[in-house]
N, C-alpha and C positions, 0 to 999 in steps of 0.2 A: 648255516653258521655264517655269520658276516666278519670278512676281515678288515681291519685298516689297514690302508695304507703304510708302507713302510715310511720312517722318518724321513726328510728332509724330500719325500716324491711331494709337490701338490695333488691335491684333491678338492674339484668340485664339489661344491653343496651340491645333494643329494645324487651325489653315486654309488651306484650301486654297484655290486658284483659281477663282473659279466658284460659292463658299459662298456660302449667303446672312448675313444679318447675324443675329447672335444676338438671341436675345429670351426675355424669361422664360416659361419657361411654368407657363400657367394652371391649377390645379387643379380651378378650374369644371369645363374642358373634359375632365375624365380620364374615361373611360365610367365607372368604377366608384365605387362609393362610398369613403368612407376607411373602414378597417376599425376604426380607435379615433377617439373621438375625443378631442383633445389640448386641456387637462389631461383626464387620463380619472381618476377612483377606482381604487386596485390593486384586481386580484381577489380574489374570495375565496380561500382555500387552507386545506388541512386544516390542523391542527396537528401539526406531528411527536412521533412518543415519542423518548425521548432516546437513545433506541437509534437510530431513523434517523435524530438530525439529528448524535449522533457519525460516523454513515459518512457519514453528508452532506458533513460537515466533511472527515474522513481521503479521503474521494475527489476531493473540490474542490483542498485546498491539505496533502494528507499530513499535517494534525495536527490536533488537537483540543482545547479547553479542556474538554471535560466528563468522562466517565470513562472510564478503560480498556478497551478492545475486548474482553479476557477478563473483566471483571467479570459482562457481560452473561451469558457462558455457565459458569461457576465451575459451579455442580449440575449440569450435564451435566459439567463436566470431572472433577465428586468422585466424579461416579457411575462416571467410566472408570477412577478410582483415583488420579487426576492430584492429585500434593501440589500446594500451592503455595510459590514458588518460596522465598519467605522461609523457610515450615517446611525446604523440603531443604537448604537452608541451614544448618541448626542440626545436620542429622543426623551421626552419627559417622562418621568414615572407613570406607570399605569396606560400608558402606548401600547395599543394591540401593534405586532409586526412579524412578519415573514422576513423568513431570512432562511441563506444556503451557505453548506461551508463543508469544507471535508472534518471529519470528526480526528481528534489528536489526542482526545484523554476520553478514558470514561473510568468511573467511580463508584463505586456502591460497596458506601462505607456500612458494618455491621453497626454501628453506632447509628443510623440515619434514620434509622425507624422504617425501612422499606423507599425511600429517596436516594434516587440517583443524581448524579453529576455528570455533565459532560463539557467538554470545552471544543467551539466550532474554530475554523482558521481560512481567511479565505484571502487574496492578494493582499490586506493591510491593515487587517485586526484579528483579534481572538475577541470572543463571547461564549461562557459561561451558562449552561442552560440545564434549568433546576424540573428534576421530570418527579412529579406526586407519584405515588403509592402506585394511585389508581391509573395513574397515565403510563406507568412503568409497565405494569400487567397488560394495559392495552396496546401497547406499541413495543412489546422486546422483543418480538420476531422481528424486525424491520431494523429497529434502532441500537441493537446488540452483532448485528451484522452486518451493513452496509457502512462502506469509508464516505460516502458522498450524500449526504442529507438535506431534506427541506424542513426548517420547523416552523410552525406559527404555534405565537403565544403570547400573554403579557409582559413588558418589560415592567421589572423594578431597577430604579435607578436611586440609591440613597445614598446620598455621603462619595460619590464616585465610586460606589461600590456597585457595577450594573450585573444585571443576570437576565436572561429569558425564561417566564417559567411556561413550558411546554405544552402546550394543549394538544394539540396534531403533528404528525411527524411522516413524511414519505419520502423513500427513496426513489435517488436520481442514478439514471445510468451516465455512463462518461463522458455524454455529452446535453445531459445537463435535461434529461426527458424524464416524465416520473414514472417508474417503472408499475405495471400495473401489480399488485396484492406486495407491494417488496420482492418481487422476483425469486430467483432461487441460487443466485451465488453473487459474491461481491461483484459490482457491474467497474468498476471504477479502478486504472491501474493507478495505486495511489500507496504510499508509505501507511506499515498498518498504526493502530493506536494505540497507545499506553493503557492498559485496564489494569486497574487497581481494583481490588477485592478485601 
């Protein structure tokens, strides 16, 4: 049979019958010592290059005030042949081109007849890149999973309306190498992407 407490005694949450009375306890008595002591000096720590404390940031809260995630690897990505996105931008319609970019939207509207949409982002432009039916099925292990992509394909550029449409697609690790079959987990610490369905 549980009693309460008489009026006006306190009573801790969850006592029980039989408790003894609360008391503070002592830190003298802890067998161990305190591990810091309080106020303590921070520690020391390296300094970061601006390369990790960008992933530092894009890993903690997905975004970053200092540079773009491709800026870092641009000579690896000029050496795979990868314009960037601005220049493919400017090129004439029906332009074969390679191009790298971290992926920020992908698409695949019910309406589209089996066409997806993606939009690339890389130090100074976005590009829009229109993947067929067929190229969707061929490449959605890779292209549905990886933030950091290489595409080649045709540009259409009408009316300042430009798009890449997709022929081949492989993933790049984080520093911009291509990973051989699309690997087996995001390679790239990168903010994820908007998928619309």
């Amino acid at each position: 049979v549980s009693r309460r407490p008489p009026r006006g005694r306190g009573a801790l949450a969850g006592d029980r019958l039989g408790d003894g009375a609360a008391t503070a306890r002592r830190l003298e008595d802890d067998p161990l010592p305190p591990l810091l002591e309080v106020p303590s000096a921070a520690p020391p720590l390296p300094e970061m290059d601006e390369r990790t404390r960008v992933l530092t940031e894009y890993a903690l809260s997905e975004v970053s005030t200092g540079r773009h995630l491709l800026s870092f690897i641009r000579g690896r990505l000029t050496s795979l042949g990868c314009r960037p996105l601005a220049q493919a931008r400017d090129l004439a319609d029906g332009a074969r081109v390679r191009v790298a970019g971290l992926v920020i939207a992908r698409q695949a509207p019910a309406s589209a007849s089996g066409f997806r949409f993606f939009t690339l982002a890389d130090e100074d432009a976005h590009l829009d890149l229109v993947f067929r039916p067929a190229v969707v099925t061929r490449t959605r292990r890779v292209a549905n999973h990886h933030p950091l992509l290489m595409v080649e394909g045709t540009l259409q550029n009408e009316r300042g309306r430009v798009n890449l449409v997709v022929e081949t697609v492989a993933a790049l690790d984080g520093d911009g190498v291509p990973m051989v079959d699309g690997g087996t987990a995001a390679p790239a610490a990168a903010p994820p992407s908007h998928d619309f369905h």
